[in-house]
PDB file of N, CA, C and O in Angstrom:
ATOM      1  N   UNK A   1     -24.301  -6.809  -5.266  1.00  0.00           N
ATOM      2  CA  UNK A   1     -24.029  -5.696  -6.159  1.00  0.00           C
ATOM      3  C   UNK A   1     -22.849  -4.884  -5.596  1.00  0.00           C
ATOM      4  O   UNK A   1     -22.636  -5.165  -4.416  1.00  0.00           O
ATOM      5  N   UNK A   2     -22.261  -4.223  -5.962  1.00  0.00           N
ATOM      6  CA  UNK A   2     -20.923  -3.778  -6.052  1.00  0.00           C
ATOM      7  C   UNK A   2     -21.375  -2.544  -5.279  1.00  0.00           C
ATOM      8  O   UNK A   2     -20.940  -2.300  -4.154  1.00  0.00           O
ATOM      9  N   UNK A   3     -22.217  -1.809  -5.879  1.00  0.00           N
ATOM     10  CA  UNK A   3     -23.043  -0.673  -5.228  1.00  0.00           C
ATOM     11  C   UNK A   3     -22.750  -0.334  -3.324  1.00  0.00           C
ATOM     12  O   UNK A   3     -22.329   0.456  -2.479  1.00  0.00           O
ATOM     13  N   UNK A   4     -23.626  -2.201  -3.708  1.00  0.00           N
ATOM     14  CA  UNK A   4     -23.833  -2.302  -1.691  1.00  0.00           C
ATOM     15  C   UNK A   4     -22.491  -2.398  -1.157  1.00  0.00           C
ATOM     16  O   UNK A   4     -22.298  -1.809  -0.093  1.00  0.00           O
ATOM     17  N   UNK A   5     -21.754  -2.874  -1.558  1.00  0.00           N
ATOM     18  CA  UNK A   5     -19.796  -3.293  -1.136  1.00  0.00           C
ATOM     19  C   UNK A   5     -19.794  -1.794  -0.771  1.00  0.00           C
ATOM     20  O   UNK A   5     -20.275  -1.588   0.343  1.00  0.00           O
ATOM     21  N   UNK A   6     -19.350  -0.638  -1.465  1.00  0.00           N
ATOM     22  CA  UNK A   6     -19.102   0.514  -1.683  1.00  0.00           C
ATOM     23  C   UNK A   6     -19.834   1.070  -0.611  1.00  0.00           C
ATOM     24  O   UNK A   6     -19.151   1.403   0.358  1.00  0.00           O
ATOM     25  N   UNK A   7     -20.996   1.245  -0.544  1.00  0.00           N
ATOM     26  CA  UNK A   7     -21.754   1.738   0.551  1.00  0.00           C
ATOM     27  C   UNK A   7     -21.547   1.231   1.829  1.00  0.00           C
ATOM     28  O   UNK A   7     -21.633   2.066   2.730  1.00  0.00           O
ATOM     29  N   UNK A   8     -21.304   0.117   2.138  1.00  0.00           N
ATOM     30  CA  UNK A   8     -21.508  -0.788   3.196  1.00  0.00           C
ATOM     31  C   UNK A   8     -19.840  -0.305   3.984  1.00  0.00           C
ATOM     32  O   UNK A   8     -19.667  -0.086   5.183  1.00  0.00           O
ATOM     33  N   UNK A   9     -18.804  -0.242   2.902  1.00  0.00           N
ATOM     34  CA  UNK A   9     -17.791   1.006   3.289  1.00  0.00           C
ATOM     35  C   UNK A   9     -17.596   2.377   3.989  1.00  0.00           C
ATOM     36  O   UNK A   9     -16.541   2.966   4.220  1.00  0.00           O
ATOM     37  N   UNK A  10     -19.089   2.800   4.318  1.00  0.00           N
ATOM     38  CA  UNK A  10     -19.190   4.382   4.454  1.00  0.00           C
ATOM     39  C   UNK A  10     -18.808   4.854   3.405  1.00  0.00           C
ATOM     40  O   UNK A  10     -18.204   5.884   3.707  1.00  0.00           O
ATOM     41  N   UNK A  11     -18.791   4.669   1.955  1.00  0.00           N
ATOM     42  CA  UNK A  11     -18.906   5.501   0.866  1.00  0.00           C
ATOM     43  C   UNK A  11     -19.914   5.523  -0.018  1.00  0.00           C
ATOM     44  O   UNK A  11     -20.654   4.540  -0.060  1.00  0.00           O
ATOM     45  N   UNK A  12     -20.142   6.626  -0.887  1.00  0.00           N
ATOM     46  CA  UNK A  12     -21.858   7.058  -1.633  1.00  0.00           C
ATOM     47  C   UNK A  12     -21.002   6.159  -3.281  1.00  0.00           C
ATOM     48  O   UNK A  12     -20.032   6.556  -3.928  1.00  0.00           O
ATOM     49  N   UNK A  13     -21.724   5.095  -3.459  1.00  0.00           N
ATOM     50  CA  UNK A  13     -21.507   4.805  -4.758  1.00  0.00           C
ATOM     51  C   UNK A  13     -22.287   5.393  -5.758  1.00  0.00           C
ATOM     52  O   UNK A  13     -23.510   5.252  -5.759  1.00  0.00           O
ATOM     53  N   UNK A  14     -21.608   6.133  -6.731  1.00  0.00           N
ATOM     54  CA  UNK A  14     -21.930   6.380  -7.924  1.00  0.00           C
ATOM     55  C   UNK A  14     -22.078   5.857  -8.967  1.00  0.00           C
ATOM     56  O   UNK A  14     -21.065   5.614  -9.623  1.00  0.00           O
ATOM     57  N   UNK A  15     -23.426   5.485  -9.513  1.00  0.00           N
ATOM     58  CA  UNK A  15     -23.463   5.062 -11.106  1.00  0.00           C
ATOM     59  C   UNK A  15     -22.732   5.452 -12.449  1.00  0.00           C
ATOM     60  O   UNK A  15     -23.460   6.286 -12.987  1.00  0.00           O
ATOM     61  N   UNK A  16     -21.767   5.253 -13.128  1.00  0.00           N
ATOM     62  CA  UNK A  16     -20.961   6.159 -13.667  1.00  0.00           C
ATOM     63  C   UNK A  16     -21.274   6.280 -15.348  1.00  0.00           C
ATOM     64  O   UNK A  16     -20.999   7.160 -16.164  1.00  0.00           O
ATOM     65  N   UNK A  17     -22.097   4.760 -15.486  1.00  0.00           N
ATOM     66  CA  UNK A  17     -22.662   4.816 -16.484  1.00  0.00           C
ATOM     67  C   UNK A  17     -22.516   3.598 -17.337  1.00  0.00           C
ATOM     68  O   UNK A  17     -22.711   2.551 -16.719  1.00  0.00           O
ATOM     69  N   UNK A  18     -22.196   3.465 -18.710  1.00  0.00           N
ATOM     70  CA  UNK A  18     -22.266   2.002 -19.381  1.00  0.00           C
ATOM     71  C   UNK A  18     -20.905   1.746 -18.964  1.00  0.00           C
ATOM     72  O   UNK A  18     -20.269   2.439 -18.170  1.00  0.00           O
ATOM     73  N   UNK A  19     -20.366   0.349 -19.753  1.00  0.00           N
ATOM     74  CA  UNK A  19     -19.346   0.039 -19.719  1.00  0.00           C
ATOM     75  C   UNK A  19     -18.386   0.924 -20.366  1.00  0.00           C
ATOM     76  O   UNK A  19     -17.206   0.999 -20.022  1.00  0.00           O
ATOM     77  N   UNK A  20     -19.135   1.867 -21.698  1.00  0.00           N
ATOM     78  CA  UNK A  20     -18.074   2.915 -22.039  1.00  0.00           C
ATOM     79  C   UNK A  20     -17.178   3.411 -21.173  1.00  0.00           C
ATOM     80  O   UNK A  20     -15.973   3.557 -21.380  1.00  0.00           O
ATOM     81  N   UNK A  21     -17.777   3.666 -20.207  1.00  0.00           N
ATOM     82  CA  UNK A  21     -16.922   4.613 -19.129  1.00  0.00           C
ATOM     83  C   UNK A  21     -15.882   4.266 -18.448  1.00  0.00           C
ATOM     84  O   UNK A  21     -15.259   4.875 -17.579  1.00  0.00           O
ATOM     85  N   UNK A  22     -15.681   2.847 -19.080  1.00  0.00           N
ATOM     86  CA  UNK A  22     -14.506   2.515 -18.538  1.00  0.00           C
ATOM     87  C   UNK A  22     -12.622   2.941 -18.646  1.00  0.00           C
ATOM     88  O   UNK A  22     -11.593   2.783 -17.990  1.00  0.00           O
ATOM     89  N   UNK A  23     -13.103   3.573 -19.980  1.00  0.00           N
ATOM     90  CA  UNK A  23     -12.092   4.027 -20.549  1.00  0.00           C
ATOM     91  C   UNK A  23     -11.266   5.247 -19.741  1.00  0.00           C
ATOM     92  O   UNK A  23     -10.053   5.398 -19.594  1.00  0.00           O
ATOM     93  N   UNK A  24     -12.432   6.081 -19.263  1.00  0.00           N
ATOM     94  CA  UNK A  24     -11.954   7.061 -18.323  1.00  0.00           C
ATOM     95  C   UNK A  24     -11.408   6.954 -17.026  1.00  0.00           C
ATOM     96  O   UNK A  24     -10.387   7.466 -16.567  1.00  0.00           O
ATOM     97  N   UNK A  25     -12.413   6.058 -16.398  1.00  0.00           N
ATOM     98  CA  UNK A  25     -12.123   5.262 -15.075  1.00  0.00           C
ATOM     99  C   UNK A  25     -10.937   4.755 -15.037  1.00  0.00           C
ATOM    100  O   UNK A  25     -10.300   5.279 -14.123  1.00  0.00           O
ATOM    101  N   UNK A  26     -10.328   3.962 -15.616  1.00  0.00           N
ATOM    102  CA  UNK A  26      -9.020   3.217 -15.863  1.00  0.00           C
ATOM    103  C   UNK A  26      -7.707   4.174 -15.936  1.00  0.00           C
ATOM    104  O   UNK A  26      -6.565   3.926 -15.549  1.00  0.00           O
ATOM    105  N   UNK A  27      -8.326   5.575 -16.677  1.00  0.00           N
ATOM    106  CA  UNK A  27      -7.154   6.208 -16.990  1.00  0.00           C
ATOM    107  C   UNK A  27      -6.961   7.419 -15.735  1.00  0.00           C
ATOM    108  O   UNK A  27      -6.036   8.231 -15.700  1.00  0.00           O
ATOM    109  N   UNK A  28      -8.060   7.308 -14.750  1.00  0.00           N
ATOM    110  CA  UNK A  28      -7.790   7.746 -13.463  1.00  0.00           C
ATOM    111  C   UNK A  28      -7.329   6.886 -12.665  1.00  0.00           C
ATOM    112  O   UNK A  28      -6.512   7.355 -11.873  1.00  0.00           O
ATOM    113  N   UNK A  29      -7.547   5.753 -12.563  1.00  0.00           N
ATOM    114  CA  UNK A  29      -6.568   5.080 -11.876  1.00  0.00           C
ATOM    115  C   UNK A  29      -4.831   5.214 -12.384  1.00  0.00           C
ATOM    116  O   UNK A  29      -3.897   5.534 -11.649  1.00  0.00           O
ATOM    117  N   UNK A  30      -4.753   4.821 -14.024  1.00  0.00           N
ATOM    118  CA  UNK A  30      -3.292   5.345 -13.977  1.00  0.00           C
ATOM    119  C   UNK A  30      -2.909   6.382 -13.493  1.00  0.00           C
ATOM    120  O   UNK A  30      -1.887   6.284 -12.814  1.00  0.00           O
ATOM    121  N   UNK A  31      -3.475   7.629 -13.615  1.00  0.00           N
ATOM    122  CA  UNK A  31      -3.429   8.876 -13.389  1.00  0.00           C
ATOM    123  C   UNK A  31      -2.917   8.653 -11.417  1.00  0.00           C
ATOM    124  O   UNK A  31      -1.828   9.115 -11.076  1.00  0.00           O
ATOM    125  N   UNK A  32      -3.409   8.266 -10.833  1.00  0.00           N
ATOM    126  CA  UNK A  32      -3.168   8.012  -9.302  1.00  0.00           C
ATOM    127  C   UNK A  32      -2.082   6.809  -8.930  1.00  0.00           C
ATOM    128  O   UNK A  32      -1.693   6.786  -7.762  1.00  0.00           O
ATOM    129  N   UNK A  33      -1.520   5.716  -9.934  1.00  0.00           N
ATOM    130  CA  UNK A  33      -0.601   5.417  -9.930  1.00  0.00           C
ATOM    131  C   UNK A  33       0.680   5.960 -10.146  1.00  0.00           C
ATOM    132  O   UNK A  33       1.729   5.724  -9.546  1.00  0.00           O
ATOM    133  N   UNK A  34       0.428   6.793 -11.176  1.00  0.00           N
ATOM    134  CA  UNK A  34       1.373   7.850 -11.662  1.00  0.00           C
ATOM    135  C   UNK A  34       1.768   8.630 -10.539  1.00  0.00           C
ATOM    136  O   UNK A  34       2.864   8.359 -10.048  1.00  0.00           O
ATOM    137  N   UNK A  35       0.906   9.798  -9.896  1.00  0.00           N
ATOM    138  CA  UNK A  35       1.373  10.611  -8.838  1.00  0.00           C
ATOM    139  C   UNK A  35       1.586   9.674  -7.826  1.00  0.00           C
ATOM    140  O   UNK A  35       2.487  10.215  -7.184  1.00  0.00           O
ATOM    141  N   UNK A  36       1.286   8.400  -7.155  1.00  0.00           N
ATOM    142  CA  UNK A  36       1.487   7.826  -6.215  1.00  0.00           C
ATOM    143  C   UNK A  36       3.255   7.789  -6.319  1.00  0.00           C
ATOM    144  O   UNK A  36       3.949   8.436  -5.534  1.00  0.00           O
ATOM    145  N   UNK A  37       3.741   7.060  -7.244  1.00  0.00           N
ATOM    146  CA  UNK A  37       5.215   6.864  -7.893  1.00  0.00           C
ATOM    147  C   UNK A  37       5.839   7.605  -7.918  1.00  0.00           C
ATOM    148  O   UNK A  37       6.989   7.297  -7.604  1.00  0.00           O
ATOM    149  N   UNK A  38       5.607   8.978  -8.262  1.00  0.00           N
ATOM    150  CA  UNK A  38       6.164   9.708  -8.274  1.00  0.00           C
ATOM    151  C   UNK A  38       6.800  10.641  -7.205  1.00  0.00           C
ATOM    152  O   UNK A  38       7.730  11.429  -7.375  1.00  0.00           O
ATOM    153  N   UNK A  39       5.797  10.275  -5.566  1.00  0.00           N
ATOM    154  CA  UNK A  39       5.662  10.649  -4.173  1.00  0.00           C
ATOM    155  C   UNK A  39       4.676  12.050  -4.421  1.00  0.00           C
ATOM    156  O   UNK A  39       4.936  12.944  -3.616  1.00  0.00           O
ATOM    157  N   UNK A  40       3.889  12.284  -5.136  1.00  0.00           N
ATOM    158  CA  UNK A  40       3.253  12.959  -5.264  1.00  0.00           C
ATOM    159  C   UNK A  40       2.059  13.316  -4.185  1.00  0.00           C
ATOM    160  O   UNK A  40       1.707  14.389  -3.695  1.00  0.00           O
ATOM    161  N   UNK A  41       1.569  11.925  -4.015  1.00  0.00           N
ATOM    162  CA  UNK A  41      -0.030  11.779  -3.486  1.00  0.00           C
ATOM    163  C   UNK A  41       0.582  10.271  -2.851  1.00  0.00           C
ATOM    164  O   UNK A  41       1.348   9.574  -3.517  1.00  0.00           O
ATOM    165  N   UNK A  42       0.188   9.948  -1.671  1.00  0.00           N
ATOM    166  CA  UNK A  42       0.245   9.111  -0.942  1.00  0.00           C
ATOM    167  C   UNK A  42      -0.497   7.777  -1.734  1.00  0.00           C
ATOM    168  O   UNK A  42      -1.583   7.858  -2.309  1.00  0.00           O
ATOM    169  N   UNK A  43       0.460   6.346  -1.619  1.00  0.00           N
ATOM    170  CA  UNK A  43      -0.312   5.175  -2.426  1.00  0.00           C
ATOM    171  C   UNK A  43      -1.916   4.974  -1.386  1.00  0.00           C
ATOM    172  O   UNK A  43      -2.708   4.203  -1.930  1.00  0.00           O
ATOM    173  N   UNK A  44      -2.250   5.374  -0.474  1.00  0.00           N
ATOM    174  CA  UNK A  44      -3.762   5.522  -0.073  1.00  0.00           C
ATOM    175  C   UNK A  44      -4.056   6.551  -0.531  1.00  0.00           C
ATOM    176  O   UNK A  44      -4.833   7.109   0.243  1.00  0.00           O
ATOM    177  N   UNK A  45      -3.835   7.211  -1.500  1.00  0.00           N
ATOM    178  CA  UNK A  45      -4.548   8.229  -1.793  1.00  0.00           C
ATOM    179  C   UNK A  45      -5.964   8.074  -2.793  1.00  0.00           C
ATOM    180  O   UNK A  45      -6.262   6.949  -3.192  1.00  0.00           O
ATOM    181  N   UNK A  46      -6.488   8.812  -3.025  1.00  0.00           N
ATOM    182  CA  UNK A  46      -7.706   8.655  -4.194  1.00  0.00           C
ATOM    183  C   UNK A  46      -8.380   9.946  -4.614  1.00  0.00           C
ATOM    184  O   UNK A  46      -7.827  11.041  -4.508  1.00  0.00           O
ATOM    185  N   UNK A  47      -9.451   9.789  -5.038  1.00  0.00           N
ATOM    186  CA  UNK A  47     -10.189  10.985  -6.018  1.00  0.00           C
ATOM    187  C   UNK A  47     -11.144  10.845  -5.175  1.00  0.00           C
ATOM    188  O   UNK A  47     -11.288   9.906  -4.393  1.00  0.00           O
ATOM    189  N   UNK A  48     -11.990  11.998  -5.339  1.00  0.00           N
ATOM    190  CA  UNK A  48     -13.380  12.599  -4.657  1.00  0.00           C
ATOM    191  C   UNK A  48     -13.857  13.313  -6.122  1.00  0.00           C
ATOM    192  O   UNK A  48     -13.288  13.706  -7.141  1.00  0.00           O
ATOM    193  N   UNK A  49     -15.058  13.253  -5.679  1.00  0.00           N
ATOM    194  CA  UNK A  49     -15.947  14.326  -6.446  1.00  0.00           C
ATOM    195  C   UNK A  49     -16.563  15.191  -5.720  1.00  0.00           C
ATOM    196  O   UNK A  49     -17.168  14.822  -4.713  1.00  0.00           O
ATOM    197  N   UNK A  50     -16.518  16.554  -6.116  1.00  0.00           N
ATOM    198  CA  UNK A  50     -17.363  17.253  -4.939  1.00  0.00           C
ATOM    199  C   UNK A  50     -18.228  18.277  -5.938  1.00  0.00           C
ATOM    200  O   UNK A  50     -17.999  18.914  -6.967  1.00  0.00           O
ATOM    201  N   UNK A  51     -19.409  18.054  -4.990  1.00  0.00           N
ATOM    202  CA  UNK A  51     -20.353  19.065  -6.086  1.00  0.00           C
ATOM    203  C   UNK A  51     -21.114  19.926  -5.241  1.00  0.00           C
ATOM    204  O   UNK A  51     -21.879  20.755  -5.733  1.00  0.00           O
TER     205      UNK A  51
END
């Protein structure tokens, strides 16, 4: 499971939901290609959630 990959990383995988959600997911990744290109945010860069 993809889950365990993620975890097995030292990171908390999140369930994000159906496949709907892909739509969003995808458009955060452009979103981080975008600022990467731009020298915005480092190409290791990424998103967090913090709650």
């Amino acid at each position: 499971m993809l889950a365990d990959v993620v975890t097995a990383g030292g990171l908390r995988a999140v369930d994000a939901g159906s496949l709907k959600r892909a739509r969003e997911l995808e458009a955060l990744g452009f979103l981080q290609l975008t600022l990467a290109a731009g020298e915005k945010i480092p190409w290791t860069g990424g998103f967090g959630v913090v709650g």
